[in-house]
C-alpha positions as CSV (number, residue, x, y, z in Angstrom):
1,X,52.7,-71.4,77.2
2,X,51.4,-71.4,73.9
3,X,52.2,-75.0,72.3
4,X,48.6,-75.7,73.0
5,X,47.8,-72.9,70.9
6,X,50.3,-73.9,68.5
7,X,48.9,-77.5,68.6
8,X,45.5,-75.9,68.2
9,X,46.3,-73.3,65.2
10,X,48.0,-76.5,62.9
11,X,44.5,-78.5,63.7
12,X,42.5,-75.6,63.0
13,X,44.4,-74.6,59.8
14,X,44.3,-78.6,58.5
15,X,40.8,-78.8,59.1
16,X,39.9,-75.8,57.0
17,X,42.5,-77.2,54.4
18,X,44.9,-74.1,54.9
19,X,48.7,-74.1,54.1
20,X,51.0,-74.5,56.7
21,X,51.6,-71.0,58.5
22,X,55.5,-70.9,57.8
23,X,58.4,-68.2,58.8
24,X,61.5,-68.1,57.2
25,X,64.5,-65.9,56.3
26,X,66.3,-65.7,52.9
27,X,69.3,-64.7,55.2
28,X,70.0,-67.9,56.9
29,X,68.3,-71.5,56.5
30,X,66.3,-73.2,60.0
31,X,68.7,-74.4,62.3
32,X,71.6,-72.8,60.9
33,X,73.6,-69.6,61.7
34,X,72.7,-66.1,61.7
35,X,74.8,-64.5,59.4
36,X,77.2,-61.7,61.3
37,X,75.4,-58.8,59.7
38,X,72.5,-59.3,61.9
39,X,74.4,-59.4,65.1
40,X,76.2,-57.3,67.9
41,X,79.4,-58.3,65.7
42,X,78.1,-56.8,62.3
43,X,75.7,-53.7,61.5
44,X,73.4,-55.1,63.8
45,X,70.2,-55.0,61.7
46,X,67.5,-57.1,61.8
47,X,67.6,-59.7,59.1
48,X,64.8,-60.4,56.3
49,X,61.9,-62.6,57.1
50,X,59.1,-63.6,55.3
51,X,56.1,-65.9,55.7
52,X,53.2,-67.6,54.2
53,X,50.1,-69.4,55.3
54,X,48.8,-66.7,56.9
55,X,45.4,-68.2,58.5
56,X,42.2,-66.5,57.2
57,X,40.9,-65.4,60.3
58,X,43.7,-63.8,61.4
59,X,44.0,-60.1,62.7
60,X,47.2,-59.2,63.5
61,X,50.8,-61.0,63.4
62,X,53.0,-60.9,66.9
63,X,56.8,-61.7,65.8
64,X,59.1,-62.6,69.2
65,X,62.4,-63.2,68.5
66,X,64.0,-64.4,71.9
67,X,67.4,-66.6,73.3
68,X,66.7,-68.9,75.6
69,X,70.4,-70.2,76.1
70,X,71.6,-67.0,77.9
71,X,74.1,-66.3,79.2
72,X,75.7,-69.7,78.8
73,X,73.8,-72.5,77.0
74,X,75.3,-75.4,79.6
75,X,73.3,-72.9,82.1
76,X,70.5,-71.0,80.8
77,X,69.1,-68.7,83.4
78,X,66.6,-66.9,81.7
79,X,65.6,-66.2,78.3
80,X,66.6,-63.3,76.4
81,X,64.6,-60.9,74.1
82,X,65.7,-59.6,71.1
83,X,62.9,-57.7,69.5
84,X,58.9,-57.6,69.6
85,X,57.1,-56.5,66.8
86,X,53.2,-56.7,67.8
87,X,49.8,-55.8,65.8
88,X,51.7,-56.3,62.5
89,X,48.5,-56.1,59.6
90,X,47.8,-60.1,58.5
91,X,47.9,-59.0,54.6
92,X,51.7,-58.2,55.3
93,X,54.1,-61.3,54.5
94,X,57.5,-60.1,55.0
95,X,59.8,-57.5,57.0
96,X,62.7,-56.4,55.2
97,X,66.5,-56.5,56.1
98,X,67.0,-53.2,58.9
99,X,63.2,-52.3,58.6
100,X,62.3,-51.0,62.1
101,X,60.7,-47.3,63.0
102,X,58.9,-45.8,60.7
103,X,60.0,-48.6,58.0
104,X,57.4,-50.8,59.9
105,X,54.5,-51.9,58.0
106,X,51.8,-49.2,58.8
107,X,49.8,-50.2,62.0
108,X,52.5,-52.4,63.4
109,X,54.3,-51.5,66.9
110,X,57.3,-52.3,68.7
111,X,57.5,-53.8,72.3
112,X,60.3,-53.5,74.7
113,X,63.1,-55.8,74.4
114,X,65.4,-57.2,77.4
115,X,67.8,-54.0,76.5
116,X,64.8,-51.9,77.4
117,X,64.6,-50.3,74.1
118,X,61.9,-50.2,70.8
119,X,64.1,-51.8,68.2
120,X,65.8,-55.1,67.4
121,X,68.7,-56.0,68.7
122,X,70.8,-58.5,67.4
123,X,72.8,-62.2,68.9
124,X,75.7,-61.4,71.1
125,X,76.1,-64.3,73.3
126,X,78.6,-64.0,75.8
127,X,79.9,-67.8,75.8
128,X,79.2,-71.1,73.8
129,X,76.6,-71.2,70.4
130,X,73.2,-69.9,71.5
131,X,69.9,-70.6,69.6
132,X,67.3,-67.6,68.1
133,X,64.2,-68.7,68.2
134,X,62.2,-66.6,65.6
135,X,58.1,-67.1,66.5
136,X,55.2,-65.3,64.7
137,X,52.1,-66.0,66.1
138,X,48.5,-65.2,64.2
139,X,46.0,-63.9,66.3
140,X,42.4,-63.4,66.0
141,X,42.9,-59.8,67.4
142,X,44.7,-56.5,67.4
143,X,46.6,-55.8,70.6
144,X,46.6,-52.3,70.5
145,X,48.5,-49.8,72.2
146,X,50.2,-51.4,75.4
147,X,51.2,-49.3,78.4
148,X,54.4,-51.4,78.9
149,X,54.6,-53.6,76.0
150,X,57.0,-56.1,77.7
151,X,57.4,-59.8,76.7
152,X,55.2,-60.6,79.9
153,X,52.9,-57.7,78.5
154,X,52.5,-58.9,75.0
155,X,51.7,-62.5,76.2
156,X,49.1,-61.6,78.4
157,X,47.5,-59.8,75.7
158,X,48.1,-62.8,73.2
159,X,46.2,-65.2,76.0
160,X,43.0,-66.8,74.2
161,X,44.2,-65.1,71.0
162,X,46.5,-67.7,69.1
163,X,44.8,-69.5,66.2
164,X,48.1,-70.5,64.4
165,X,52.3,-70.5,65.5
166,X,55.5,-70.4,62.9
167,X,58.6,-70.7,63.8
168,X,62.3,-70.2,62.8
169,X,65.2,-71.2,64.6
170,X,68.6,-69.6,63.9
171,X,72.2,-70.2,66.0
172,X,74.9,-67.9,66.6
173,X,78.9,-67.9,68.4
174,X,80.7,-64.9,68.5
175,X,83.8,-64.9,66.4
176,X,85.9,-63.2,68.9
């Protein structure tokens, strides 16, 4: 749904000379595994994530961190969502290892994730290696309070508002 506005956000931000808009993690490297700590397996906590790039005209950051191998990766059926953090403040460039609650930078919120609950929650694929696709988007707006801020929610709001994408993918197998 929003690769046009991906494509869009990397024209606009080339065009006005801007740095690439870039997430990463000190935790794990892209396209390589999610270290247990951040999973059902460990403590569970969300893992440390930074960025750069930021676009100038950007009001707000939307971070969606989402699975969309479950339950089994030879058979996706739907796409899972770990966490949604939404209306994050565009002078912000990183969220801390755990940081969730009141921890949050000041302004951001939390939306609903597929466990129906406010907070992150970790890999925990039932079968096979799924991938974590880690997505920030900049927006040219604030989202503001949602009355059920849902993935389905949070995108509708984000329609029309996407001037740049990053992304970060990470992988995870149970051990057990």
């Amino acid at each position: 749904m929003f690769i046009g506005s991906f494509i869009l956000g990397v024209a606009m931000a080339a065009a006005a000379g801007g740095a690439a808009f870039v997430l990463e993690s000190p935790a794990f490297a892209a396209g390589h595994t999610i270290p247990q700590r951040y999973t059902c397996e460990g403590s569970d906590e969300s893992p440390p994530l930074g960025w750069r790039g930021v676009p100038a005209g950007a009001r707000s950051l939307v971070l969606v961190i989402e699975d969309p191998d479950a339950p089994d990766p030879r058979a996706p059926k739907r796409t899972w969502v770990h966490w949604i953090v939404y209306d994050i403040p565009p002078d912000v460039r990183e969220l801390a290892a755990s940081v969730g609650g009141a921890t949050l930078p000041a302004g951001a919120r939390v939306g609903l994730n597929d466990w129906h609950r406010r907070d992150y929650g970790g890999p925990c694929p039932p079968i096979g290696r799924h991938r974590y696709f880690f997505r920030l988007y900049a927006l040219d707006t604030r989202l503001g309070a949602l009355d059920q801020p849902t993935r389905a929610a949070v995108t509708a709001a984000m329609e029309g508002h996407v001037i740049a994408t990053a992304e970060l993918l990470g992988t995870y197998r149970k051990r057990r």
